[in-house]
Structure formats: structure tokens, C-alpha cells
C-alpha positions as CSV (number, residue, x, y, z in Angstrom):
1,X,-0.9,15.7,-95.3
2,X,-1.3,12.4,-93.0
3,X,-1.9,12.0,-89.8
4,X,-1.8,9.1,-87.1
5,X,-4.8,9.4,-84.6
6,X,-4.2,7.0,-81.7
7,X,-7.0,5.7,-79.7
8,X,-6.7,4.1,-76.5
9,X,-8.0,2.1,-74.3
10,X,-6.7,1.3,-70.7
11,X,-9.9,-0.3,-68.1
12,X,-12.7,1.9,-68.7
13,X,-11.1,4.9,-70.1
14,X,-10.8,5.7,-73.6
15,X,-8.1,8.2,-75.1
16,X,-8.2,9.5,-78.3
17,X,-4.8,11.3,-79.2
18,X,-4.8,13.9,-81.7
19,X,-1.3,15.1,-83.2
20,X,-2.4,19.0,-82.9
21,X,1.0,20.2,-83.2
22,X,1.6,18.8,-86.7
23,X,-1.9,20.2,-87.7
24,X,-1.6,23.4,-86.1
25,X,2.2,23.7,-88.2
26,X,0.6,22.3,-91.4
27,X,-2.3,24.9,-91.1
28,X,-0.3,28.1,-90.1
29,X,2.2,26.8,-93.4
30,X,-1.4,27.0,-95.3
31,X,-2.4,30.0,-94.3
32,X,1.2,31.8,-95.0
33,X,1.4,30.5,-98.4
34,X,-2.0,31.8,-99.4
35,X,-3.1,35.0,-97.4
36,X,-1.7,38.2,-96.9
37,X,-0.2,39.3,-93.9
38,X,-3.1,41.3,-93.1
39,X,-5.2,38.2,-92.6
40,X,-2.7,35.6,-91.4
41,X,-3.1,36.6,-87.1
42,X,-6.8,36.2,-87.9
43,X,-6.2,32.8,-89.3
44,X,-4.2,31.7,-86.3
45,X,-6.6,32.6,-83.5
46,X,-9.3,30.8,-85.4
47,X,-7.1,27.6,-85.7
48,X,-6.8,28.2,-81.8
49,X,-10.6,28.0,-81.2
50,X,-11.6,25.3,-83.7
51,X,-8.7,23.4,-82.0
52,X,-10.6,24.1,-78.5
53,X,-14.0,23.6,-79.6
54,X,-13.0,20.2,-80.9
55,X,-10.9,19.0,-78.0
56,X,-13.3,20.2,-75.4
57,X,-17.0,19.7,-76.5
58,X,-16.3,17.4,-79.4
59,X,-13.8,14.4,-78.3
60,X,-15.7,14.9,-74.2
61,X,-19.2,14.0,-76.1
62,X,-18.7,11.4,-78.7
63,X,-15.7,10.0,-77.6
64,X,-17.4,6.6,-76.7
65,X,-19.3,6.8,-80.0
66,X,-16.1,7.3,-81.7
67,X,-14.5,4.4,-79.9
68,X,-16.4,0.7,-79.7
């Protein structure tokens, strides 16, 4: 699996674009190859709150770490 992370820049703001669609399709694929159906919903909402997590604590605080 590859993916294209963007990063822009525009002034003083810096954007980091993450394709989460393609991840979230690639990891819910994963998950329905190799669990049983039991465990699959429980695989989903933790995708959901990783994905969160990540976009709201992660990418707001070292975004301008991650970008010089």
C-alpha cells in the first residue's frame, strides 16, 4: 500500500494532507480478510479514533516540526 502525503505551504500556514479515505478503505479490507465478523465493528471504531487522535492532537502539535 502507498500513499501520497501532501504538505503545504501558503504565507504562514502549513497543511499537511493525509489521504484518510484510502487508508481507512485499505484498513477496513485488512481487517475483513483476517477477523471474524465478531471482531470486525470493533476494528472499525478503533480506526475511527486512531484517525482522530492523529488528526487532532498529533498533526495540531508537531505540524511545524514536521514541516521546515
Amino acid at each position: 500500500m502507498d500513499y501520497v502525503i501532501t504538505v503545504r505551504v501558503a504565507g504562514d500556514e502549513k497543511v499537511i494532507e493525509i489521504p484518510w479515505e484510502d487508508l481507512k478503505v485499505d484498513f477496513i479490507a485488512f481487517i475483513l480478510e483476517r477477523t471474524d465478523s465478531e471482531d470486525q465493528e470493533t476494528f472499525r471504531k478503533v480506526f475511527n479514533i486512531v484517525e482522530s487522535r492523529i488528526r487532532n492532537v498529533f498533526l495540531d502539535r508537531y505540524k511545524e516540526s514536521l514541516i521546515q
